[in-house]
N, C-alpha and C positions, 0 to 999 in steps of 0.2 A: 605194885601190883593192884594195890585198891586203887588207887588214883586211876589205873588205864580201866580198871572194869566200870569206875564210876564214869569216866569220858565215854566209852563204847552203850552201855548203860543207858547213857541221856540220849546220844546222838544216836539209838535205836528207838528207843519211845519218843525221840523227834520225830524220827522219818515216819514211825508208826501212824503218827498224826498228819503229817504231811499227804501218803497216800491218800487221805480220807479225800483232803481238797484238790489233787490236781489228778489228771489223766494218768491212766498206767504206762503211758509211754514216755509223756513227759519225767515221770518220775525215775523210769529205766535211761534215760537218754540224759538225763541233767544228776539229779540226785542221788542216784546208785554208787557214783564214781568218789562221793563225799565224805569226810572222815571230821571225829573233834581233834586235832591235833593238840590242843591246850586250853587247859582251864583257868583261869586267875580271879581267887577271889576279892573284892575289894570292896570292906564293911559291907555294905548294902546291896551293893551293883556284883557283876558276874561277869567279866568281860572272855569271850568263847573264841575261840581262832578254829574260824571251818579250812580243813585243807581241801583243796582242789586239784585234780590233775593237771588240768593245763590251763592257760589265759583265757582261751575262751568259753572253757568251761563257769571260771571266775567269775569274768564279766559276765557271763548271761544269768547265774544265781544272783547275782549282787545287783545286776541290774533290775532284773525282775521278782525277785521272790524274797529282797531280805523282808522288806514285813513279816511276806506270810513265820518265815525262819524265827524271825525274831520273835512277836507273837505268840508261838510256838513255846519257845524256850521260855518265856514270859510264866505261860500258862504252869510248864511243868514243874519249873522251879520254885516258885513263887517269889521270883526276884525280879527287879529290873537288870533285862542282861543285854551289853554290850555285844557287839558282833563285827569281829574282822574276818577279812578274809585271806588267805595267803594260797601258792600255788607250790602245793605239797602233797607227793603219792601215799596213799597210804602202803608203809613196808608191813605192817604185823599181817597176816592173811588168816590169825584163829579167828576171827569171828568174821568172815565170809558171810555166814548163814545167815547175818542178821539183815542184809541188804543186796539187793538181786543181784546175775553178776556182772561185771563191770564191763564197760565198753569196748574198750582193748586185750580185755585176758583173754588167751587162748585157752581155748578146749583143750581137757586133758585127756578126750577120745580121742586127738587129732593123732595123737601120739599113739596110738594102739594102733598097731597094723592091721588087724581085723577089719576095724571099725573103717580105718582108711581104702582097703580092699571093698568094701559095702557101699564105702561112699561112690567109690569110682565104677561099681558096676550099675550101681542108679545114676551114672553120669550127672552127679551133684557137684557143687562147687566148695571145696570146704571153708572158704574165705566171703561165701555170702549167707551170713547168718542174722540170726534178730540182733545178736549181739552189739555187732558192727552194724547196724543200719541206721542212718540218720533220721530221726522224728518231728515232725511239726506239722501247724494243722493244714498243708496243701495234700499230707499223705496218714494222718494220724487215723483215719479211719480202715482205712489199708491196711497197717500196722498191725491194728486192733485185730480186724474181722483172720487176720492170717493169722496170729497168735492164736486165736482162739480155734480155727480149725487145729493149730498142728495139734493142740491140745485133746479134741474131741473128735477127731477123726470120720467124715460122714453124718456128724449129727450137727455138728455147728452150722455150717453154710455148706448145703452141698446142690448144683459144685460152686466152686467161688470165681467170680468172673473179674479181674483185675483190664481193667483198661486205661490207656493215656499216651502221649507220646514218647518218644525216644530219649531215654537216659533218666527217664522219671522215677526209675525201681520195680518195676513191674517184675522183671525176670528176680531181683534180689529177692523180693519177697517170695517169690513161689520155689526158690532153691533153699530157702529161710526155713520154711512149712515142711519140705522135705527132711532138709538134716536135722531138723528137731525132732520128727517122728523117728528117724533112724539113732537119733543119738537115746529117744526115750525108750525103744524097742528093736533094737539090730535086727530080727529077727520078721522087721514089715516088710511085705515087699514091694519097694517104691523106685520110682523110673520117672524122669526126667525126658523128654523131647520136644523137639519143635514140630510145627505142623507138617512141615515139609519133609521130617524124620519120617515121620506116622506115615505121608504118603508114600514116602522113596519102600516102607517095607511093604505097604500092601501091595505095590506093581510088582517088586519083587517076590511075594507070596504068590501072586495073580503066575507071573512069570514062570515061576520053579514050581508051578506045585504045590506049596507048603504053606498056603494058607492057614492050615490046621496049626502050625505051628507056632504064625504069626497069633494069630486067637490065644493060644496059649501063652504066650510072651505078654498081652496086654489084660485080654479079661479077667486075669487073677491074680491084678498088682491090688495092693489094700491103697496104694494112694500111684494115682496118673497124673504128671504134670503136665500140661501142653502149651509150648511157648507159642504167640504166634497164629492161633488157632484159624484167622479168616485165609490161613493162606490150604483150608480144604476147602472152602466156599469157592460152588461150580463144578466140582468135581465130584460126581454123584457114586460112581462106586467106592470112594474114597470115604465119603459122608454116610452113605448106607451102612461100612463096615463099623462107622465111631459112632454111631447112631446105636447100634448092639453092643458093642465095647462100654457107652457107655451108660445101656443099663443093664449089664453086665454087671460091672464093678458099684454100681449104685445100690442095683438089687441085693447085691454078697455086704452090703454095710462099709464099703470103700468109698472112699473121697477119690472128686475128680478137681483138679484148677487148672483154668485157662485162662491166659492172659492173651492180649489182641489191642490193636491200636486205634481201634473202634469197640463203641456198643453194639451188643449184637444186633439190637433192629439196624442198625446201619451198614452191617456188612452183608453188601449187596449177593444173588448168588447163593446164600445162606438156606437151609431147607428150612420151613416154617417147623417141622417136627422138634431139628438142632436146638431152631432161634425159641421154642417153645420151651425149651427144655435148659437154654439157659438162662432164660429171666425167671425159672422156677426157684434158682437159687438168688442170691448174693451177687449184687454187680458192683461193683466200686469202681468211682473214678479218681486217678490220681492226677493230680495238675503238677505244673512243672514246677518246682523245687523255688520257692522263694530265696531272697536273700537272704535270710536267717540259717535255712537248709543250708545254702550251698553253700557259708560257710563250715558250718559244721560235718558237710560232707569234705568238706576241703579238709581239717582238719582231720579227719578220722582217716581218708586215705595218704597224708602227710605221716599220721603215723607209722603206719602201716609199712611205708618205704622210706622210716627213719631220719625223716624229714623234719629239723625242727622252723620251723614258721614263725615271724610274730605276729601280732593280731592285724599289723597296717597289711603284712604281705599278704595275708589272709585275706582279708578287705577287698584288696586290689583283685585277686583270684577270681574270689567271689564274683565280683562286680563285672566282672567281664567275661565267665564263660557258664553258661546257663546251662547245664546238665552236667550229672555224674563223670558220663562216659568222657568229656570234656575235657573235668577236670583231672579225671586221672591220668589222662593222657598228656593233658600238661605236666603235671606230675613226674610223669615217667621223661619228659624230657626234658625236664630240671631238673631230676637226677643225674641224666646223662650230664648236660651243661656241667654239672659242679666235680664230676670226675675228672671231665675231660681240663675245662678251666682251673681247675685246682680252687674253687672260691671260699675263703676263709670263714666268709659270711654271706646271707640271703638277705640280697637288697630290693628296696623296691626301683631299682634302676634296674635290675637283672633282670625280674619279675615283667616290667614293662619293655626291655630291648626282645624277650624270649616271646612276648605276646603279638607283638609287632610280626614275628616273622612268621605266624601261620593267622595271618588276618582272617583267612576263608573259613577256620574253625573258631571265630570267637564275636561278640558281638559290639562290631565296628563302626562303634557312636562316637560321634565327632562329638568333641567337648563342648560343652554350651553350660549357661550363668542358670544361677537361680531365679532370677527375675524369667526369665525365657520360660522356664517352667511355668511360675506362676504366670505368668502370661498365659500360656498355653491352658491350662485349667479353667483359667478364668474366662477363656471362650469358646472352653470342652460347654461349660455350666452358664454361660451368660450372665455372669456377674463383674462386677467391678472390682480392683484389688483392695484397696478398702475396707470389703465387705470381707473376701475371705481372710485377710490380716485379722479381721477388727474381732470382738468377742461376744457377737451374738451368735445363738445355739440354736438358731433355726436351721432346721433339718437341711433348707434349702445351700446352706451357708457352712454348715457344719460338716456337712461329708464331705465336700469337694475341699476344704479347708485340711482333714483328715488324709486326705487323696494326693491332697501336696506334699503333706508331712511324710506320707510313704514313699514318693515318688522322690524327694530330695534324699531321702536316706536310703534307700535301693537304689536308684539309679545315678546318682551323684557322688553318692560312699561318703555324705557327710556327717560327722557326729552329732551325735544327741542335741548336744548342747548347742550346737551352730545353726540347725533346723529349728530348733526352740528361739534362739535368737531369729534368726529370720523372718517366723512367722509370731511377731508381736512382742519378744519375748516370756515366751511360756519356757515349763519351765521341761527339763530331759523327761521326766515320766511322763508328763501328754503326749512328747512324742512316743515312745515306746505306747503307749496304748495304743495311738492313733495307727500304728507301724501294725502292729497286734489284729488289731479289728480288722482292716482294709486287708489284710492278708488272708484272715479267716473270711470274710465279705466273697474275697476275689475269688477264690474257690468252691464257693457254694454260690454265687451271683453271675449268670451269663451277661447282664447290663454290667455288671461295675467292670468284668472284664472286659466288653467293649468297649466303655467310656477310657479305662485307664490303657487301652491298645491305642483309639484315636489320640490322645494325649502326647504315647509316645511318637505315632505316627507324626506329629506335630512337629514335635521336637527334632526329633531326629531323623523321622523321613524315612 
């Protein structure tokens, strides 16, 4: 019993420390899931086995953060301590409290009828929560700004404006923001719709008479969702009515969120009052889900439908179909495949014969070398290969060098270690950094996302 208080013990005033250095999302999305599974001490040294949920859980701590981890445990123990890693659940569930909750555990609202009845008259999703959402920086700001509404309801960001394309999270998060105010307060009263929901009841209010009614149904929700929101741009009695709706519910100290596949100054049609009214709040944009994402989103919906994956199949997944909705739909028809097939195991032969046959949903790059790339780069940047191989750290020399390293590891699916071989022999963590910055870069830089579009235009056409 002392032994497991002393493991739970360290590996809580680890993680205590950890929050300090890394984002609250990264931490919920990587390190919440983490456990000591065993101590061993040896004279001087300390050697520590972190259990992990899954492989890719593994590899991405051990890839990225054993320093900081180790470090860490440096500090508190005052030993020098050894760090393995192994892919182990934690079974004990008494000390839950000392770290957020885990990725995959289900709500134990889900299970309360009530709660379930509440969720379905706010036409919430119970399966799209913070819990279950994949985090990294093309969407961490997202993340953040929605956590922190569901938390502070009208005072945090109001309203919160989520925009980006198709499969990027947009509607996850704003069904996220809902069921966490309902799961903190059954008693808010919160609704879920699309734009086209909102107009189908005003003509039908308009229609029936019973305008007053619809007024009643929306101006005295404490939280509005609106999926979709440019599809009332143009429609003037439609935008008059949400125009009052929503300061309505802004005025009474309710939260509004709207999601849309544009910024509001871009959705054409738009009333300047509306488009005034929504850059008064919080406008976030999400970019489409890197390859770090879409693994992790691959894995988290693999769970979900009992899927066990290895990290190559994963990879493969990853690498070729570029949003959520995508991959779950793959998903869903790799489940069927292994019913119907009876298949013992998940190969990457399965994986790629299943991907072949809906070519029109996945993205259909003909295979090409590394040199091709580096080529390509080298006359995105007008440099010679030489120079991006070779190790000078001129800006001029250094991004595009950077640019390669992302590029052969997202869109090639080649390992650390073979990308680092490639360009010079450096060594797997410049690539992980390089992979890291350009990713962070792509998202906040409208050039590097042009530059790395031409590149692939190049490539693959």
């Amino acid at each position: 019993m002392e032994e497991k208080y002393q493991k739970d013990q360290l590996w809580q005033d680890c993680l205590n420390n950890i929050k300090v250095s890394v984002s609250s999302a990264i931490f919920t999305t990587w390190f919440s899931q983490t456990h000591i599974s065993k101590i061993d001490k040896r004279n001087d040294r300390i050697v520590v086995e972190i259990g992990c949920p899954s492989s890719f859980v593994k590899n991405t701590i051990e890839n990225r953060y054993f320093g900081l981890i180790q470090d860490t445990l440096n500090k508190i123990t005052g030993k020098s301590c050894d760090i393995l890693f192994e892919i182990k659940a934690k079974k004990d569930k008494s000390n839950q409290n000392l770290i957020s909750t885990p990725l995959f555990q289900q709500n134990k609202e889900e299970k309360d009828i009530n709660f379930i009845e509440e969720i379905k008259k706010s036409r919430l999703r119970p399966f799209y929560t913070f819990e279950n959402f994949a985090v990294s920086s093309s969407n961490q700001m997202a993340w953040a700004a929605s956590e922190a509404v569901s938390k502070n309801i009208g005072n945090a960001y109001n309203p919160l404006f989520l925009w980006g394309g198709v499969g990027v999270g947009k509607t996850h998060l704003m069904n996220a923001i809902g069921y966490s105010v309902k799961k903190n307060d059954i008693n808010k009263k919160v609704y879920l719709c699309t734009g086209e929901d909102f107009t189908n009841d005003i003509i039908e209010g308009i229609r029936n008479k019973t305008t007053q009614k619809f007024r009643d149904k929306y101006r005295k929700l404490d939280v509005l969702l609106i999926d979709d929101i440019q599809f009332i741009a143009g429609k003037d009695a439609v935008q008059e009515e949400f125009f009052h709706t929503f300061n309505a519910i802004v005025s009474s100290g309710g939260q509004i969120v709207l999601t849309s596949d544009k910024p509001p100054s871009e959705i054409s049609k738009l009333e300047e009052r509306l488009r005034s009214r929504f850059e008064a709040g919080l406008i976030v944009d999400i970019a489409p889900p890197d390859f770090e994402l879409r693994c992790a989103i691959t894995q988290i919906k693999a769970k979900e439908k009992n899927l066990n994956l290895d990290m190559g199949v994963i990879q493969m997944i990853a690498g070729n179909l570029d949003s959520a909705r995508k991959i779950e739909g793959f998903l869903i028809r790799l489940r069927s495949a292994i019913e119907i097939n009876k298949y013992s195991e998940i190969t990457e032969e399965i994986i790629e014969q299943l991907l072949g046959k809906r070519k029109d949903e996945i993205q259909n790059k003909k295979r090409v070398s590394s040199e091709e790339v580096i080529e390509a780069v080298c006359n995105q940047y007008s440099i010679k290969k030489k120079q991006i191989l070779g190790n000078s750290r001129v800006k001029s020399f250094a991004l595009p060098r950077q640019i390669l390293m992302y590029l052969l590891r997202t869109e090639l699916n080649l390992p650390l270690q073979e990308v680092g071989r490639i360009i010079g022999g450096r060594d797997h963590t410049t690539v992980m950094h390089a992979v890291e910055k350009i990713t962070k870069l792509a998202s906040e830089s409208v050039d590097i996302r042009e530059d790395i579009s031409g590149i692939k235009k190049a490539v693959w056409g």
